[in-house]
C-alpha positions in Angstrom: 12.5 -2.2 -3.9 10.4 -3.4 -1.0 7.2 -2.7 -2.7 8.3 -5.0 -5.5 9.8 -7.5 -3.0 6.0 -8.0 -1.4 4.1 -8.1 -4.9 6.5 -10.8 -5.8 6.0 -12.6 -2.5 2.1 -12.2 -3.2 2.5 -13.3 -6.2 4.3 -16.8 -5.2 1.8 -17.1 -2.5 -1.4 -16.8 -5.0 -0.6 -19.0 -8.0 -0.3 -22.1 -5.7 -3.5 -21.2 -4.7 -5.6 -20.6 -8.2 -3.8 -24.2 -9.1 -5.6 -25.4 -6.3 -9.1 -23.6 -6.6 -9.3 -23.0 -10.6 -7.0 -25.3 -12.3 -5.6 -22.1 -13.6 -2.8 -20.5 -14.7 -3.0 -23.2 -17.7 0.8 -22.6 -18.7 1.6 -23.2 -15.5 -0.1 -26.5 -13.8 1.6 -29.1 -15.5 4.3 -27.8 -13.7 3.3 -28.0 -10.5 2.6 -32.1 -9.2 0.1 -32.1 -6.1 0.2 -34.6 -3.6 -1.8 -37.6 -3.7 -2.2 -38.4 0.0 -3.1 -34.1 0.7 -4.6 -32.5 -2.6 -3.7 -28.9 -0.8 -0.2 -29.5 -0.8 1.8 -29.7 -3.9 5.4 -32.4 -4.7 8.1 -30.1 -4.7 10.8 -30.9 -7.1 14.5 -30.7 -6.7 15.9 -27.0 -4.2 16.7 -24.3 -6.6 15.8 -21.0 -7.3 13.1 -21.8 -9.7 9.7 -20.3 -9.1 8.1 -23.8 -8.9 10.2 -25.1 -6.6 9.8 -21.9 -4.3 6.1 -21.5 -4.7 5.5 -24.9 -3.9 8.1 -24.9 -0.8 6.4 -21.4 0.3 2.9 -23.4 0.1 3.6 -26.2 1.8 5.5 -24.4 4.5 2.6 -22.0 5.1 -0.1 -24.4 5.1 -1.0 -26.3 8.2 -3.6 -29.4 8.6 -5.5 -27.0 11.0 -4.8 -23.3 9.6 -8.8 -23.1 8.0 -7.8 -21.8 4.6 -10.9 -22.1 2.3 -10.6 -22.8 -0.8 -14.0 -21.5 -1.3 -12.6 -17.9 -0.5 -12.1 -15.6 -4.2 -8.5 -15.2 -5.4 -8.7 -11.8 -4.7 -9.4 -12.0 -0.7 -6.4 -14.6 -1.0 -4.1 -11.8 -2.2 -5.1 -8.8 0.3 -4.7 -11.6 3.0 -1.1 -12.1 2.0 -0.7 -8.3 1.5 -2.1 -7.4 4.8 -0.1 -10.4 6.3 3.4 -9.8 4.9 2.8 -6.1 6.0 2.5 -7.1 9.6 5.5 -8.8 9.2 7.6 -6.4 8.0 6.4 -4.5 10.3 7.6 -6.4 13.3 11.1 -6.3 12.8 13.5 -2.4 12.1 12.1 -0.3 9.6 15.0 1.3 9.0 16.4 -1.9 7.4 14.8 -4.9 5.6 16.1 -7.7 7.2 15.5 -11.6 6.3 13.1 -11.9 9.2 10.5 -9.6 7.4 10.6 -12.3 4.9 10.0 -15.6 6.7 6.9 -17.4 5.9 7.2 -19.0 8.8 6.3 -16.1 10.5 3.3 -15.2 9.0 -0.3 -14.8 10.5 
């Protein structure tokens, strides 16, 4: 359960990211509106639990004006940057339990 719990957070993190770099997932991006006035950040449509809205929230939330993501970095540094952060993370709070804090992306590096 946990190990699927970070792929999935890995994989909401990413796709934001390849929409922003590559233009790609194609069966994906007209889903996803990006900002006008900040091309890094993306509209996010109604709250739900649909994976657009969460993505996009989870994007937004984790990106700051000042926080030196490149977009010239490859997909696949993106993800072991998420891996290795959401691992720190986790590992901060009881590992005898999951609790939410090990999922805040507010709290990541």
């Amino acid at each position: 359960k946990q190990w699927y719990q970070r792929r999935v957070a890995v994989g909401v993190m990413s796709i934001p990211f390849k929409i922003i770099k590559l233009a790609y997932p194609n069966s994906l991006l007209s889903l996803f509106h990006r900002s006008p006035r900040r091309p890094d950040y993306f509209i996010t449509p109604s709250p739900s639990s649909s994976f657009i809205y969460k993505s996009s929230h989870m994007w937004n939330s984790c990106r700051k004006p000042a926080n030196g993501t490149s977009f010239s970095s490859s997909t696949n540094f993106v993800k072991n940057k998420l891996k290795k952060s959401l691992l720190e993370l986790q590992s901060c709070h009881r590992t005898e339990e999951w609790p939410a804090l090990n999922f805040d992306i507010n709290e990541l590096s």
